[in-house]
N, C-alpha and C positions, 0 to 999 in steps of 0.2 A: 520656349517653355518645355518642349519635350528632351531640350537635350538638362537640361536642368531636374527635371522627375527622374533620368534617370542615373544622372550625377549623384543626384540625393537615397537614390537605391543602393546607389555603387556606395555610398560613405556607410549609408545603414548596415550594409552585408558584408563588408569588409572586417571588422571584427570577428564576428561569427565564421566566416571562411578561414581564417587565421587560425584560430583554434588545431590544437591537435587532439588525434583522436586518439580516446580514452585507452590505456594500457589493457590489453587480453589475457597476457598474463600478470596474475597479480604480484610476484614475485617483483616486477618490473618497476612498481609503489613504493613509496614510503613505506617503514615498517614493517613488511612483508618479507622480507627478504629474510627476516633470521628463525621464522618458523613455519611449519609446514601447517599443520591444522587453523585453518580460517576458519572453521563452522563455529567456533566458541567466541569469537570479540563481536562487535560492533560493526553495522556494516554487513554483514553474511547473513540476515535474515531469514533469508529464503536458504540457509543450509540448515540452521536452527531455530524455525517458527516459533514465535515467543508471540501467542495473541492476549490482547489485554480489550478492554471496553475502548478503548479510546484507539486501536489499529485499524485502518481503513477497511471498508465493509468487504473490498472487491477483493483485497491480499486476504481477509476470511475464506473470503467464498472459491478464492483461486487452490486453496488446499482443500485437498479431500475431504483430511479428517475435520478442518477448521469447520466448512460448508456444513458436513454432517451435523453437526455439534450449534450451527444458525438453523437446521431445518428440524431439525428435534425439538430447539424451544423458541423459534418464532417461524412456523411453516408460513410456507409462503414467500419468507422476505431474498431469496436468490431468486425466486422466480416471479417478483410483483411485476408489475405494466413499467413501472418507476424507476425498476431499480437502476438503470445507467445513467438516471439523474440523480441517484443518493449514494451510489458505490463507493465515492470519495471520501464518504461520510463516514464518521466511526459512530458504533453503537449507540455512544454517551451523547453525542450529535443531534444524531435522529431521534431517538427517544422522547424530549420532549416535543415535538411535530407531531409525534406519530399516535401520543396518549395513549388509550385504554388497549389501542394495539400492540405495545409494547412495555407490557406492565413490567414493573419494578421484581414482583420476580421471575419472570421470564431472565432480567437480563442477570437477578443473581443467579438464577442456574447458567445462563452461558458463561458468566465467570469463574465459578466453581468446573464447569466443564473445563474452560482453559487451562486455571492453574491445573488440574489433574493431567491435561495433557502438555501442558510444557513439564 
């Protein structure tokens, strides 16, 4: 029996060990290779922060200005008891859970905050 559990671990992990590891430089990718600025496509997120209602709670709150811009018009929600159980969440998400605490215009001003700041 034991050598069979872990025969069957050996088949499970054997894919995943196979694998290689993800290219460091990006140049090394598809695509990449014929231009130098990444922070403008798809993919580079985190060179050019682009938050909308519907970007998870926690890539908000992990930029400065993103966080600012949640604690100005829903105080509190980076630092609730909860939040590492809704982080995942995007604004439009939570929002109906959350009712009269995340009223409708709370979240158009953090929209209009975004667009201003993308």
């Amino acid at each position: 029996m034991k050598k069979m559990v872990l025969a069957a671990a050996g088949m499970i992990a054997a894919p995943a060990l196979a694998q290689s590891a993800p290219a460091t430089d990006h140049a090394q990718h598809a695509g990449h290779a014929m231009h130098g600025d990444h922070a403008m496509h798809a993919g580079h997120a985190q060179a050019a922060a682009k938050f909308t209602l519907d970007t998870p709670i926690a890539a908000i709150a992990a930029d400065e200005k993103g966080k600012a811009i949640l604690e100005a018009n829903l105080p509190g929600l980076t630092t609730h008891e909860h939040f590492e159980m809704f982080k995942g969440m995007s604004l439009n998400q939570l929002a109906p859970m959350a009712g009269d605490r995340m009223p409708a215009e709370a979240l158009a001003k953090v929209k209009a905050d975004f667009e201003a700041l993308n």
